[in-house]
C-alpha atoms as an extended CHARMM CRD file, in Angstrom:
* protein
*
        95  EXT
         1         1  UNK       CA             47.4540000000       53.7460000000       62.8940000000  PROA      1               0.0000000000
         2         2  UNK       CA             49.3020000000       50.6540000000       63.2210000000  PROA      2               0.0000000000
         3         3  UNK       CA             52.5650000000       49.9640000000       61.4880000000  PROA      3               0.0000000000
         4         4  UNK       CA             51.6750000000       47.2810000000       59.3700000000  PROA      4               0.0000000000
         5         5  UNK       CA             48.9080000000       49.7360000000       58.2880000000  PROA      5               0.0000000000
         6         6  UNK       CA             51.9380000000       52.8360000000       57.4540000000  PROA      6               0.0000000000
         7         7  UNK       CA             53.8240000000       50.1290000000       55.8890000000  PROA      7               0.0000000000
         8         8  UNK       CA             50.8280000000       49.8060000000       53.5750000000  PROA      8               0.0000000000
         9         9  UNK       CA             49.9860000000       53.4480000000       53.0110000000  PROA      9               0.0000000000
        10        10  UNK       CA             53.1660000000       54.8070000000       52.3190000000  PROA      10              0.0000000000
        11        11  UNK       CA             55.0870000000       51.0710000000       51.1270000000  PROA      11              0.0000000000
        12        12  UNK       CA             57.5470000000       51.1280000000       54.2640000000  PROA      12              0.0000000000
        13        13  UNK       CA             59.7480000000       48.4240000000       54.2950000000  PROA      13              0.0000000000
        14        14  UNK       CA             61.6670000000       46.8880000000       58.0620000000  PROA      14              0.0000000000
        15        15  UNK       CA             64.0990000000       49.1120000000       56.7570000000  PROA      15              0.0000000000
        16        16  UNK       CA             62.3720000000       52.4480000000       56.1630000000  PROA      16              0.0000000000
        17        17  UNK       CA             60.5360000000       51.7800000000       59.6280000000  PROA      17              0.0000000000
        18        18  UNK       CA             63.8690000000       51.2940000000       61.5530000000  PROA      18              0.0000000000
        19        19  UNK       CA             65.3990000000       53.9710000000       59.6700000000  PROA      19              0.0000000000
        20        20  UNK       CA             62.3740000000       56.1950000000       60.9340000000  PROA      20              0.0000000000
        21        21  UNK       CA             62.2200000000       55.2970000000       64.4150000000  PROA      21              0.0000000000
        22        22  UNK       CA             66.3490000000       56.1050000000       64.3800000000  PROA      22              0.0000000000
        23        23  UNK       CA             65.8320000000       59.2330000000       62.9330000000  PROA      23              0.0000000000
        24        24  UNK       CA             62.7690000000       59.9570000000       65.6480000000  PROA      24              0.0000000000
        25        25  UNK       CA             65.2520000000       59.2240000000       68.2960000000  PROA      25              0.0000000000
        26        26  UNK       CA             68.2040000000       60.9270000000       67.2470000000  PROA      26              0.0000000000
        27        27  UNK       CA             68.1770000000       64.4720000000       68.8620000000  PROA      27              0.0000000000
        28        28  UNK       CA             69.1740000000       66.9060000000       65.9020000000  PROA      28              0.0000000000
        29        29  UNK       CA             67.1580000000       65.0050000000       63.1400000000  PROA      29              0.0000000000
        30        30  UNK       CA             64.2030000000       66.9820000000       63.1030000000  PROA      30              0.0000000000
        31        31  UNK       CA             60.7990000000       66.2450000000       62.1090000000  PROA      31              0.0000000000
        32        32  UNK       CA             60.9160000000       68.2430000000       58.8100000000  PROA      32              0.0000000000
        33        33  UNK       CA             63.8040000000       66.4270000000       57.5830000000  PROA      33              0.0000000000
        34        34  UNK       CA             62.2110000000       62.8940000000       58.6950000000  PROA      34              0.0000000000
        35        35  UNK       CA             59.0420000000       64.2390000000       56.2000000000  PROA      35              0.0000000000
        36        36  UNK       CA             61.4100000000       65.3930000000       53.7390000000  PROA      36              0.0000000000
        37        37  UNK       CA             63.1250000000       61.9090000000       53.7250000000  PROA      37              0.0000000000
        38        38  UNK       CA             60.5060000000       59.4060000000       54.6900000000  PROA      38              0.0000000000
        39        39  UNK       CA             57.1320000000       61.9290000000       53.2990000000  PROA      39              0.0000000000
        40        40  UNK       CA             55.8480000000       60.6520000000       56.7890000000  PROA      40              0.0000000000
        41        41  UNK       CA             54.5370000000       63.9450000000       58.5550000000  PROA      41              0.0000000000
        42        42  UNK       CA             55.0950000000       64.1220000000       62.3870000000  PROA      42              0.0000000000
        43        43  UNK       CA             52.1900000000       62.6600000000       63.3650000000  PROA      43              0.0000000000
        44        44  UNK       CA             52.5860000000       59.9150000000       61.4400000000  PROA      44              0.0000000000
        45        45  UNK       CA             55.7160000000       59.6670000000       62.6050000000  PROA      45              0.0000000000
        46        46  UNK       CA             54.4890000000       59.7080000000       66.1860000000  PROA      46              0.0000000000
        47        47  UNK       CA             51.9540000000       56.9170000000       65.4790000000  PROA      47              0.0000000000
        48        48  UNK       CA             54.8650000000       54.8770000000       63.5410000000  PROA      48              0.0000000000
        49        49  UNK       CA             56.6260000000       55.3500000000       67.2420000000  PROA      49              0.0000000000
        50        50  UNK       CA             53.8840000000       54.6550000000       68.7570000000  PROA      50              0.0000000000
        51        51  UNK       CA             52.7200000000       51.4120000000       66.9450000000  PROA      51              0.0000000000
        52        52  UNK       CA             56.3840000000       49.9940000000       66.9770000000  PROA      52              0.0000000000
        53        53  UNK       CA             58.0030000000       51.0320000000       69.8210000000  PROA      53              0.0000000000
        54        54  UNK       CA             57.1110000000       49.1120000000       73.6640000000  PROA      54              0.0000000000
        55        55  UNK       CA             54.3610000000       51.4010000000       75.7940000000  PROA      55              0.0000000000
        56        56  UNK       CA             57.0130000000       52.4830000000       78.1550000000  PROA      56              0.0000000000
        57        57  UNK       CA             59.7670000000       53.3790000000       75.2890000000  PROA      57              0.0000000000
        58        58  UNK       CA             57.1580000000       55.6880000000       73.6030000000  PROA      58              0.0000000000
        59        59  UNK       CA             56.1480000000       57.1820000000       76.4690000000  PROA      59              0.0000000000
        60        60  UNK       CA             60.1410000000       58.4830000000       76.8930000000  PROA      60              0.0000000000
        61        61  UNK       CA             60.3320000000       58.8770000000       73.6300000000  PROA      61              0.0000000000
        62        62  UNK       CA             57.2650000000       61.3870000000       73.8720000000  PROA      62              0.0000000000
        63        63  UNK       CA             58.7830000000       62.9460000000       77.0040000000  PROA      63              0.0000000000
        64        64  UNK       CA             62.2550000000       63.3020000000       75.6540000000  PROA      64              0.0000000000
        65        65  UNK       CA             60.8470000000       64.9230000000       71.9610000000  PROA      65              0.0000000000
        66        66  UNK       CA             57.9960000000       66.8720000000       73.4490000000  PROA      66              0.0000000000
        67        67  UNK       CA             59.0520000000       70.5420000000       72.5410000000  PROA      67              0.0000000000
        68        68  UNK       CA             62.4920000000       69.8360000000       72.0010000000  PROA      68              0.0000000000
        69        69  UNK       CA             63.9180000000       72.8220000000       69.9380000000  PROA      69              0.0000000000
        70        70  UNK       CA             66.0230000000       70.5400000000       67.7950000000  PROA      70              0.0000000000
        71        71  UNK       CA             63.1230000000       68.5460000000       66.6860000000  PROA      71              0.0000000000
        72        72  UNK       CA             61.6310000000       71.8120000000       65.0260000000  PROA      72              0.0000000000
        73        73  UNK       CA             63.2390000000       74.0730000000       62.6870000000  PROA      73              0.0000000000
        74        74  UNK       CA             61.6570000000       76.5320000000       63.3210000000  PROA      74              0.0000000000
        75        75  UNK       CA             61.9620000000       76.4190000000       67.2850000000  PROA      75              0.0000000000
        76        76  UNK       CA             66.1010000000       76.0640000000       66.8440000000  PROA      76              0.0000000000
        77        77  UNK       CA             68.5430000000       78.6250000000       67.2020000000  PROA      77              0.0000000000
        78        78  UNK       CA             70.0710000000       80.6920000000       64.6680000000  PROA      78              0.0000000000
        79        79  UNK       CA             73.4630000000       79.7630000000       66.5580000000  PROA      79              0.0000000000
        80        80  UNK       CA             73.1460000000       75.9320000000       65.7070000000  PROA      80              0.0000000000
        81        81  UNK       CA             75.7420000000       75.0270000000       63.1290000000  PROA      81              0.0000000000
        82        82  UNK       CA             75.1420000000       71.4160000000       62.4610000000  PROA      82              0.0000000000
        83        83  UNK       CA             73.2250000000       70.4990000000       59.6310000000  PROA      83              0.0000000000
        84        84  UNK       CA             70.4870000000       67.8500000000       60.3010000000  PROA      84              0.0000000000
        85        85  UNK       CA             70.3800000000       66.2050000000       56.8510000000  PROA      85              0.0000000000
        86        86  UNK       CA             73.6190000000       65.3840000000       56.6690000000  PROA      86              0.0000000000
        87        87  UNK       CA             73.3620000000       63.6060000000       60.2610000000  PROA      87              0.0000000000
        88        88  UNK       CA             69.7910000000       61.8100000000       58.6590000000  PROA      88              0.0000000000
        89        89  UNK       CA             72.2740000000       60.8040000000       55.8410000000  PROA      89              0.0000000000
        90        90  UNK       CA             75.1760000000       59.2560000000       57.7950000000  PROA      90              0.0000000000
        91        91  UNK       CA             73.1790000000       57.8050000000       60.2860000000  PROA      91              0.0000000000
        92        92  UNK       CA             71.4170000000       55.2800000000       57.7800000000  PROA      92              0.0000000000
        93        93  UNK       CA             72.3520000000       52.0450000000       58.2740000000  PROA      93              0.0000000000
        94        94  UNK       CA             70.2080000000       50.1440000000       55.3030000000  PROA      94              0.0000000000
        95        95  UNK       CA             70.5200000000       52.5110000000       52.6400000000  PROA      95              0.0000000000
């Protein structure tokens, strides 16, 4: 799905599709929060990432997010103490 084509579906402006991608990069924002957010599920948030993002940056991207605990709830550890919404809210730079 191209981005112009998510920016259709779901009304995403620039803004909600940088805000996405900086969310998608940002280690302890996980996907679940980036639905709860954005209402884009994780695999639309993969083919956001992968629409908008150079070949070779989504391919790290990919690499770096690929069953990363902190990109799941439910993978994470009871231990962590930071709160991922909170991180989704200060992080936003348009908004």
């Amino acid at each position: 799905m191209s981005s112009s084509k998510l920016m259709k579906d779901k009304a995403l402006s620039e803004g909600d599709i940088s805000y996405v991608i900086q969310m998608a990069w940002e280690d302890r924002t996980s996907f679940e929060t980036i639905q709860e957010r954005t209402g884009l599920t994780e695999a639309q948030v993969i083919s956001l990432m992968r629409a908008a993002l150079k070949p070779k940056s989504f391919t790290l991207w990919r690499k770096r997010v690929k069953g990363r605990a902190t990109k799941h709830r439910s993978l994470r550890s009871p231990e962590m103490k930071f709160h991922d919404r909170q991180i989704a809210d200060h992080r936003r730079a348009n908004g």
